[in-house]
N, C-alpha and C positions, 0 to 999 in steps of 0.2 A: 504493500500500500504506500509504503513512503517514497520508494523507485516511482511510482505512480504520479504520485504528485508530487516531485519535485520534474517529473518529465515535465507534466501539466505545467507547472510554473514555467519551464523555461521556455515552450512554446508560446507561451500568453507572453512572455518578457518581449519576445521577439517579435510577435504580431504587433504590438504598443511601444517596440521603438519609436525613440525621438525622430520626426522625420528632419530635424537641422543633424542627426545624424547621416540619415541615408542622402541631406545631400551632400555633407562632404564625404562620403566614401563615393560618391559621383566625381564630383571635385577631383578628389584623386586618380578618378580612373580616368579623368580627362588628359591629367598630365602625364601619366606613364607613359603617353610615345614617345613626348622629349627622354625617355633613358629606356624604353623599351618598346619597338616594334612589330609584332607580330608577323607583317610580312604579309599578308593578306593576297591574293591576285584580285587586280582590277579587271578584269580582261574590258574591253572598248566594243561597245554597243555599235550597230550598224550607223547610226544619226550620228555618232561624232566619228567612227573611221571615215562614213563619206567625206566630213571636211578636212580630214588630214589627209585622204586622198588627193582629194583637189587642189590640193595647197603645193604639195609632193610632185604634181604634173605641172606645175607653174615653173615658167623660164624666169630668168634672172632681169628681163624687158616688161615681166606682169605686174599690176599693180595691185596690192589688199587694202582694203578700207578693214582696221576696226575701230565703230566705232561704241564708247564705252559711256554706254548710254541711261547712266546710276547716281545713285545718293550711297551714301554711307551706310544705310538702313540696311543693303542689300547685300556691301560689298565682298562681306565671309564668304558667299556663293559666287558673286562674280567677279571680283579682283582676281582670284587664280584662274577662271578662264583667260580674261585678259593676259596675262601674267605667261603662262601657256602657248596660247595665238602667238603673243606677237614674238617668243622667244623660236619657235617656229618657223616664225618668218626669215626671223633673222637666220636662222641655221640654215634655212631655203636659201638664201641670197635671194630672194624677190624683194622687189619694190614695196615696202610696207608703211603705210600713213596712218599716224593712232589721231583719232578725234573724240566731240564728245558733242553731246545733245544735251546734256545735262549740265550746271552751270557747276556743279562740284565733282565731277564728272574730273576732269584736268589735273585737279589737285591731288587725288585717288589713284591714277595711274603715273604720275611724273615720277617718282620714284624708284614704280617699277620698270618704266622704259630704261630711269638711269643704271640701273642696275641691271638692266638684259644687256644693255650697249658695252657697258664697263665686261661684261662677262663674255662676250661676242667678238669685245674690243670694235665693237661697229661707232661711226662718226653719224650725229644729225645733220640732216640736211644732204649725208652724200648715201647713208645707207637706209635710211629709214627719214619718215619726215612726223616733228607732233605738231597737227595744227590748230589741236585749244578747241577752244570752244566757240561757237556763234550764236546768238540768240536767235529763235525762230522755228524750230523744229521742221517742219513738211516745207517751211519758206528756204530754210537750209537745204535739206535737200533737192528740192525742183531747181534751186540755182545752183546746185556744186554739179547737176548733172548737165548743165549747159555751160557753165565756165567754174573750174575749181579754183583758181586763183582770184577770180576777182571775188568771189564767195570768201573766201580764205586770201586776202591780201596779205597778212603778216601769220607768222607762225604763233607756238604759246610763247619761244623768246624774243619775238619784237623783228626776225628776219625776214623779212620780203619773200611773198612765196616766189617769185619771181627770178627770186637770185637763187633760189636753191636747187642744184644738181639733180637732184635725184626728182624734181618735177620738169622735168625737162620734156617735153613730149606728152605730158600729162596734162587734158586737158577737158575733156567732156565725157561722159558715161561710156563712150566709145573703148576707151580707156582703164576702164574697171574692170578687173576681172574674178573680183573677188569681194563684197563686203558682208560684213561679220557685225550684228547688231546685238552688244551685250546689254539687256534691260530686264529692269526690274518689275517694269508694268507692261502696258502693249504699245510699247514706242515702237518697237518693232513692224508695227503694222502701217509705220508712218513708210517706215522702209520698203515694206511688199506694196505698198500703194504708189509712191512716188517714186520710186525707182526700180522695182522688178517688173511693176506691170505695164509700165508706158516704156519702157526702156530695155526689158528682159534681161538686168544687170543680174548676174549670179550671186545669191541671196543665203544668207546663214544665220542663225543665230542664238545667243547665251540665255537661258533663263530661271529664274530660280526654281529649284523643283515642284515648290506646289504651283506654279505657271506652266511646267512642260506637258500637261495633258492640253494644252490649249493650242498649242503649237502643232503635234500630229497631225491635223488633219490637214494642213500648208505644207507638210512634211510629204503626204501620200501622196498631194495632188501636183507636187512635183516644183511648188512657189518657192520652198527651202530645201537646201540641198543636204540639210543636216541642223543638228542642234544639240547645243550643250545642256542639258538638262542637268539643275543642281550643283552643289559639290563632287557628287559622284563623277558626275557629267565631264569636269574638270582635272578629276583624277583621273579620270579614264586616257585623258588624253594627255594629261604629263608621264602614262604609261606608254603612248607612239610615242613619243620624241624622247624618253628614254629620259626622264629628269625628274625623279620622287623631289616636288616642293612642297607649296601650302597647301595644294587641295590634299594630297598625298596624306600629308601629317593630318590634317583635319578628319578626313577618312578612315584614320588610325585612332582618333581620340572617337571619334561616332562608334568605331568597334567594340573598344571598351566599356564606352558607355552603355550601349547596347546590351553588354554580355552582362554588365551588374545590374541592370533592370531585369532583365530575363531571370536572372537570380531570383532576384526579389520576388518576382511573379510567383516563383516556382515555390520558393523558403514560404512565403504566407500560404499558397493552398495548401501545402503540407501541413501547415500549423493549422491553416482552419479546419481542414478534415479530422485530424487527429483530437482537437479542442472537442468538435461537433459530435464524435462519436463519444469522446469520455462521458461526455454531459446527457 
């Protein structure tokens, strides 16, 4: 009887943990990939191989548009697409131009371009071009597809798109052979409207996962040639290009997280069957 109930005790103990307990034993499980990785495989979904295909067929004369088209609210999801894309690019040697729709948009990615170029050892303006942001959205694009330079007169540092190498030849949608629209909301749809469909420019793009059911069906009917759906989305494809970053690590702390909830699920129906039959 006493074996009994001290069982009984300790399953009740643990049903009526503190939950400021179970979130730091989450907490924790967050941080173990910075000192422990599992190693998990990503393998990459048909929606993001297609655009690491298309990226991979591109000559060093093609040009990618991404643009990074988010707030802050979003960026844990789509900063490592961006991050990904344009490091990519740069490995491609294609023509690649980072922009943004979004007015905080600029400030979000500049770090990370400095840090692909510094790692690439690539030069702006000769290997890649950033050209900020414009106010206007659908007014933005209808005019970047008719003239990009006067759309984009100066870069985000103050360069004359006009004096830059690498836009040389670059000049109306004719030109594009690639844009990549990383958003949070359906900005994206400013893109499939004003640029895929009067211009049939080839169309991609990032979105956070609970958005990527939305996207599928511009996916079948052939408007997007692919999409990064989520974090996952993101790790999926710093597995093509061969480079575990932040969606990577993120994907690694979700796993953990994951496995100590599952825990929990399991530890409480145990304890409530066992409780429910003594009683």
């Amino acid at each position: 009887m006493a074996e009994l109930k001290q069982e009984r005790t300790f399953w009740e103990r643990l049903i009526l943990i503190d939950r400021r307990v179970i979130y730091l034993i989450i907490a924790l499980a967050m941080t173990l990939p910075f000192f422990f990785q599992m190693g998990l495989p990503i393998p990459a979904t048909k929606e993001v191989q297609d655009i690491y295909d298309h990226i991979e067929a591109l000559t060093p004369s093609d040009v990618v548009i991404i643009s990074a088209d988010f707030d802050p609210s979003v960026s844990p999801e789509l900063l490592p697409m961006f991050d990904a894309l344009f490091r990519h690019c740069l490995k491609a040697g294609v023509k690649v131009m980072a922009m943004s729709l979004a007015v905080q948009g600029p400030g979000l990615i500049e770090p990370v371009i400095h840090d692909a170029a510094k790692d690439y050892n690539k030069t702006n303006g000769l290997d890649y071009a950033f050209l900020g942001w414009q106010y206007g959205f659908t007014l933005v694009i209808m005019n970047m597809m008719e003239d990009l330079k006067q759309t984009f007169p100066v870069d985000y540092y103050g360069t004359r798109t006009v004096d830059l190498p690498i836009l040389q030849g670059v000049e109306t949608f004719a030109d594009y052979d690639l844009i990549v629209s990383l958003a949070g909301s359906a900005v994206y749809m400013n893109w499939l409207l004003y640029a895929h469909e009067p211009y049939n420019v080839p169309l991609a793009c990032g979105v956070t996962a609970v958005s990527a059911a939305d996207v599928y069906p511009y996916i079948q009917s052939g408007q997007f040639l692919g999409m990064l759906g989520g974090l996952k989305g993101a790790a999926e494809y710093e597995t093509l290009i061969e480079e575990k970053r932040m969606a990577t690590m993120g994907m690694e702390a979700q796993n953990w997280a994951h496995i100590i909830i599952i825990l929990f699920i399991i530890i409480g129906n145990i304890g409530y069957l066992i409780i429910g039959r003594k009683k």
